[in-house]
C-alpha positions as CSV (number, residue, x, y, z in Angstrom):
1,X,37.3,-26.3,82.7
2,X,41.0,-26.7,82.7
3,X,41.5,-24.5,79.4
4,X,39.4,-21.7,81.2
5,X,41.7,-22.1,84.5
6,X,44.9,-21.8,82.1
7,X,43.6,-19.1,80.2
8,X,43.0,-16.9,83.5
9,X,46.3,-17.8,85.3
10,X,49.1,-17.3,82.1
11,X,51.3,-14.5,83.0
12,X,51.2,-11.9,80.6
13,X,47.7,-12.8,79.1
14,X,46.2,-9.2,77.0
15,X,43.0,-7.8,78.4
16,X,40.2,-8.8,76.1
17,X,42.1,-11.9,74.7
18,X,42.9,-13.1,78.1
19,X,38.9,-12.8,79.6
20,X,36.9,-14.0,76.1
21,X,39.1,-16.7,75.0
22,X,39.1,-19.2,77.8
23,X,35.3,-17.6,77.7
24,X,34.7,-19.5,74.6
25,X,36.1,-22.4,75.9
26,X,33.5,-23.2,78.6
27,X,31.1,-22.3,76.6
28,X,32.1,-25.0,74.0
29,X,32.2,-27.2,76.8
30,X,28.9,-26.7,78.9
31,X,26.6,-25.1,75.6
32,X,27.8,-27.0,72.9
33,X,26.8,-24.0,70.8
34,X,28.6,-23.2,67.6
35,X,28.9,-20.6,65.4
36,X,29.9,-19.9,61.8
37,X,27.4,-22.0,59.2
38,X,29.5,-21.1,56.3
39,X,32.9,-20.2,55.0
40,X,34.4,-21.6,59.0
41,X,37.2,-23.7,57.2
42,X,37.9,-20.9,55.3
43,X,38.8,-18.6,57.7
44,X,41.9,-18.0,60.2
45,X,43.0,-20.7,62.6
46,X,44.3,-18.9,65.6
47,X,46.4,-21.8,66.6
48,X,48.1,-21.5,63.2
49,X,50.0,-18.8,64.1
50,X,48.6,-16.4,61.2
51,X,47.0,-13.0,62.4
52,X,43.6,-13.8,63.1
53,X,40.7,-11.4,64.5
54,X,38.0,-11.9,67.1
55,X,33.9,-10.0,67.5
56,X,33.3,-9.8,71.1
57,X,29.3,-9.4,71.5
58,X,27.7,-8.5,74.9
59,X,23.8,-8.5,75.0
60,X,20.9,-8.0,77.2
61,X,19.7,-10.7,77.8
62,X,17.1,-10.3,80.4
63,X,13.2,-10.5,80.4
64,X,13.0,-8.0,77.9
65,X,14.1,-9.8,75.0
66,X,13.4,-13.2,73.4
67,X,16.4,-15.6,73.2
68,X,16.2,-15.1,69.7
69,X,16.0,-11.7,69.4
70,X,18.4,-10.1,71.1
71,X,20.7,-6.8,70.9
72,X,24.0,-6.3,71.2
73,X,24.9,-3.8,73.8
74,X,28.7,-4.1,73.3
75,X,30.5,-4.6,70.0
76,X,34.4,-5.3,70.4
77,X,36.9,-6.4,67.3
78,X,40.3,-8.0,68.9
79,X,43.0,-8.3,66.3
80,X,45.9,-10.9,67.6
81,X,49.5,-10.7,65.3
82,X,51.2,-13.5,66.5
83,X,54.7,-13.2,64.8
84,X,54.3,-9.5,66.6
85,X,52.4,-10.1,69.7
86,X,50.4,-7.2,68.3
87,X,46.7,-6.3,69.9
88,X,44.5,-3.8,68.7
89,X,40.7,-3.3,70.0
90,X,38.6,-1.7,68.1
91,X,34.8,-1.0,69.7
92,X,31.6,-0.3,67.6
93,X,29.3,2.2,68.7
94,X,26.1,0.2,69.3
95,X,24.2,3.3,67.6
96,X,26.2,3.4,64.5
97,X,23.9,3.4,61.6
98,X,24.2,1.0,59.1
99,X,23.3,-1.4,56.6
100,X,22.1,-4.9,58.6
101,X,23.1,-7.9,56.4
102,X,19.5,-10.1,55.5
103,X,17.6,-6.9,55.8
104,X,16.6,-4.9,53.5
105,X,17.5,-1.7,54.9
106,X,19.5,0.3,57.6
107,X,19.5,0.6,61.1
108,X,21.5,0.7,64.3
109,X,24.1,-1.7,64.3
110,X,22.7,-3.1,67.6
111,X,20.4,-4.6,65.4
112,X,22.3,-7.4,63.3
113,X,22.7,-10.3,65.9
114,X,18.6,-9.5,66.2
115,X,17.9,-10.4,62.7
116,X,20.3,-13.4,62.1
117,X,22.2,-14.3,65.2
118,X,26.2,-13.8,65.6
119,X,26.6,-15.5,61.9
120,X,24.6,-12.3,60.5
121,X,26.2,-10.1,63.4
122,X,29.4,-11.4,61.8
123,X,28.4,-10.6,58.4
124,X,27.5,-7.5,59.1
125,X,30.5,-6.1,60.6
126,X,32.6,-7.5,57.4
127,X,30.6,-5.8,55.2
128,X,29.9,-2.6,56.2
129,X,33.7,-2.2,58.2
130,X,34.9,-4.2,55.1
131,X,36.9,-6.5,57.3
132,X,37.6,-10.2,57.7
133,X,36.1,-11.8,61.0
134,X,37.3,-15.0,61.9
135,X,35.8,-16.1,64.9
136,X,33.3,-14.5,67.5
137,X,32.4,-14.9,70.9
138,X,29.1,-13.6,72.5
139,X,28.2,-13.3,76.4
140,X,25.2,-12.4,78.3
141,X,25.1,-9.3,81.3
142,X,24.5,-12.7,84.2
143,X,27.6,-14.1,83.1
144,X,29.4,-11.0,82.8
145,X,28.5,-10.2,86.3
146,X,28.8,-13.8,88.3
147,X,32.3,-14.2,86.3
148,X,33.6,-10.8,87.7
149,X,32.6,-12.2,91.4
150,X,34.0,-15.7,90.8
151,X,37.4,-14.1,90.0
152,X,37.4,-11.4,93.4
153,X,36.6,-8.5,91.8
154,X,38.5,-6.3,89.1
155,X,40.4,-3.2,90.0
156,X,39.4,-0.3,87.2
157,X,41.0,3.6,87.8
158,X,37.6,4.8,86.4
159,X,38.2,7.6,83.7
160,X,34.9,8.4,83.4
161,X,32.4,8.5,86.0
162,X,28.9,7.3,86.3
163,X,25.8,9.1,87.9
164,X,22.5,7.5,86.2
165,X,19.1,7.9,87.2
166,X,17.8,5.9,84.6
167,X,19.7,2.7,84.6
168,X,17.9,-0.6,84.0
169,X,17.5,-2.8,87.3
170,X,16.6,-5.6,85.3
171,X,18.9,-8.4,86.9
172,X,17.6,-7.5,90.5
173,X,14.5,-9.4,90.0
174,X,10.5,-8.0,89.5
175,X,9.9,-5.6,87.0
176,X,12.6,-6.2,84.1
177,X,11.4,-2.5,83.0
178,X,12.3,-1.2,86.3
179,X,15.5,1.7,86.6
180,X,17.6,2.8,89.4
181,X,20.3,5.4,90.8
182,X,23.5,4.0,90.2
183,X,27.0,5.6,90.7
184,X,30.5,4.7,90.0
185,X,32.9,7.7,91.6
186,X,36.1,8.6,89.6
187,X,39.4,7.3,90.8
188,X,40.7,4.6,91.7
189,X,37.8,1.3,92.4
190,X,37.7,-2.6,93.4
191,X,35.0,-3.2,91.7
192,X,32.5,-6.6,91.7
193,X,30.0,-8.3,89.7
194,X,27.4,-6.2,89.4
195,X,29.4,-2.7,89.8
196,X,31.0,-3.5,86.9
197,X,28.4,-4.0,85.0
198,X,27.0,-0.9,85.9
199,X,30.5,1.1,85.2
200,X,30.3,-0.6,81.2
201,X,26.5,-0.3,80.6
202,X,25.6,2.6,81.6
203,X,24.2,4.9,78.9
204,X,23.1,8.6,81.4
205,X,25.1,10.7,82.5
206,X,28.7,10.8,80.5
207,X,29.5,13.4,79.3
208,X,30.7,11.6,76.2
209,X,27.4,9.5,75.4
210,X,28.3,6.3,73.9
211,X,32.5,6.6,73.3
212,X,32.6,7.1,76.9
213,X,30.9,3.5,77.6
214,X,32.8,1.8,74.7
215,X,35.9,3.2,76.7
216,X,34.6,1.9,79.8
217,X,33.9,-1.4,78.3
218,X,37.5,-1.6,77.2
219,X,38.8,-0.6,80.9
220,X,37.2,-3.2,82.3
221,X,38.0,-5.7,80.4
222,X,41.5,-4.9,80.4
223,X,41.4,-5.6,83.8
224,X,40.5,-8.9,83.6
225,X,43.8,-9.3,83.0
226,X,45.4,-8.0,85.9
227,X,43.4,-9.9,88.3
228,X,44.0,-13.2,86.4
229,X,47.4,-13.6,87.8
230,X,45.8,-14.5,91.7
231,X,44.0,-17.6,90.2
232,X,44.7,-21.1,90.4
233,X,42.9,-24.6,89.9
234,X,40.6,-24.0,93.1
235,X,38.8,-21.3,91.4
236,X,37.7,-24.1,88.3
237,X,34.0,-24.6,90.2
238,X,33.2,-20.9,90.4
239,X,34.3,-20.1,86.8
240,X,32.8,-23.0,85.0
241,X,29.3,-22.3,86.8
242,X,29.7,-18.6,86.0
243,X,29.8,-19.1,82.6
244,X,27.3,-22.3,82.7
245,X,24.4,-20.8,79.1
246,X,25.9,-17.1,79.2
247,X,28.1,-17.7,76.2
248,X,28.8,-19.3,72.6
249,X,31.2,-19.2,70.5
250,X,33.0,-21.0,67.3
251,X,36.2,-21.2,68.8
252,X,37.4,-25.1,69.9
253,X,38.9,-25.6,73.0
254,X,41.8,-27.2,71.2
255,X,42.2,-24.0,69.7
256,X,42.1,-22.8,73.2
257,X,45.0,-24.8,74.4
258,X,47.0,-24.2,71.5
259,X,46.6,-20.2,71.7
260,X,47.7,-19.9,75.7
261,X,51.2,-19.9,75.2
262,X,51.2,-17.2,72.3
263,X,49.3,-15.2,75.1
264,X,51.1,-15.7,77.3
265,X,53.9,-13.3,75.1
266,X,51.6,-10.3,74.6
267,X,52.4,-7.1,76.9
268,X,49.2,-5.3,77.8
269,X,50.9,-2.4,77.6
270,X,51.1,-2.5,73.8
271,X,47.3,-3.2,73.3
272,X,46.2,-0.2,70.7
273,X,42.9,0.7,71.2
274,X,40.8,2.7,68.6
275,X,36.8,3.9,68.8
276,X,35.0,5.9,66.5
277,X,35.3,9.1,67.4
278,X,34.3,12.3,65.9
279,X,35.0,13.0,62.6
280,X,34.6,9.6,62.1
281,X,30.9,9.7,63.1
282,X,28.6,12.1,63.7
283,X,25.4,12.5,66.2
284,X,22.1,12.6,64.0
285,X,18.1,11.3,64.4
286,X,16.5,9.0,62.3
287,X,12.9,8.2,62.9
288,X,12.9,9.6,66.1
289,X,16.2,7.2,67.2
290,X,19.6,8.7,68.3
291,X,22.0,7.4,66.1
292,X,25.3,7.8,64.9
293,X,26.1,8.1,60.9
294,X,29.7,7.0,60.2
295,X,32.2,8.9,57.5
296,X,32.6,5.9,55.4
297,X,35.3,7.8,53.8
298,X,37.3,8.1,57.4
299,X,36.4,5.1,59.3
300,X,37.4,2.4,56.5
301,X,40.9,3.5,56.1
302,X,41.1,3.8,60.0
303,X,39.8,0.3,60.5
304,X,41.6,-1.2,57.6
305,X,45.2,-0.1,59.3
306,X,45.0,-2.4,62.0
307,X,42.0,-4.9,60.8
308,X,42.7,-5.8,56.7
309,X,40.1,-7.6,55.0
């Protein structure tokens, strides 16, 4: 609980790196849950101080879905240069249409952690991206949500706005299939728990489909950071329960420890962020499913700039 209190109060500490990493720490902690079954000692130790990169996955994981068989709703790469203090977020359109690693076809890239778990969701995203993934971390909409409140709230200037008829009311208890009006006005917004979760899910309503969520996604948890700095060793309690089965990962918490004061060096204001957008994919259907088809030829050399195999 400590490395998840140090994580959140570092001055300094870059968006994603700053919310998922002292994420993965609990999780260690109160799940036990591990990740990686082959090639781990392979791969990048962050602590090491070589560049090292990170999948962020965010599912539903409410009453719909089986435990093990669940979707990822967010995709997030999170490339840390230490000698540089270099970040770079790259999100991955939950619709984009690709080969699924242990399948024997294609389909949306939603799909992977379904079939295999965050090993195959892992796997996946190295092949088809053709880059090298060294750890992951994965979280479930609760603990987004009851993290959010433990920490007061974020404060997101709200780019794009949301008006949905259609969003899913599944954490308000009854019918997990039942929707509802939600709204998040442009402008400036304290947003909580459950408000933010509406301003990153949502999927009706922006004009930009799926790039405007994976933009919202990034606000938000770029904003993690700023509230960070207003936390101290009171708040352990509140976090550690927040986070109590929401998460897994294969980072250590020793690793943890050892990362904070690298963080602690990164400006936000440097964080590159890159998505998908068009010409790099294109809308099309495919058996009746909205999907996204990527220009292999455009997206590896854009990924491979920032995330090398």
């Amino acid at each position: 609980m400590v490395a998840v209190v140090l994580g959140f109060v570092v001055a300094g500490i870059a968006g994603a790196v700053a919310y998922f990493l002292p994420v993965a720490a609990t999780a260690l902690q109160s799940t036990g849950q591990g990740g990686l079954p082959v090639e781990s000692t392979s791969r990048a130790n962050p602590s090491s101080g070589d560049p090292f990169t990170v999948l962020l996955l965010g599912s539903d994981n409410d009453a719909k879905f089986a435990n093990n068989h669940l979707l990822t709703q967010s995709m997030i790469l999170v490339r840390v240069v230490p000698k540089t203090n270099q970040v770079t977020m790259l999100s991955i359109p939950r619709d984009l249409w690709v080969p699924i690693t242990g399948t024997s076809g294609s389909a949306k890239i939603m799909s992977a952690y379904a079939n295999g778990g965050a090993a195959n969701a892992v796997a996946t995203v190295e092949r088809d991206l053709g880059v090298r993934v060294d750890h992951y971390v994965w979280t479930g909409l609760r603990g987004l949500v009851e993290l959010i409140d433990a920490v007061g709230g974020i404060d997101v200037v709200t780019t794009n706005p949301v008006l949905d008829d259609q969003y899913p009311a599944d954490l308000s208890g009854g019918n997990p299939y039942d929707v509802a009006r939600v709204a998040v006005l442009p402008g400036a917004q304290h947003l909580d728990g459950i408000h933010a979760l509406e301003y990153v899910r949502s999927r009706h309503g922006d004009i930009r489909g799926d790039f405007g969520r994976s933009e919202r996604q990034q606000q938000v948890l770029l904003a993690l950071r700023a509230t960070a700095r207003g936390l101290s060793f009171a708040n352990v309690p509140d976090l550690a329960a927040a986070l109590s089965g929401q998460v897994s990962t294969d980072l250590g918490i020793r690793q943890i420890g050892d990362l904070l004061p690298l963080i602690g060096g990164i400006n936000i204001d440097s964080v590159q962020r890159i998505m998908l957008l068009p010409p790099y994919t294109q809308s099309a259907q495919i058996a009746g499913q909205d999907v996204l088809l990527p220009d292999w030829s455009r997206v590896r050399p854009l990924v491979a700039q920032s995330f090398p195999p």
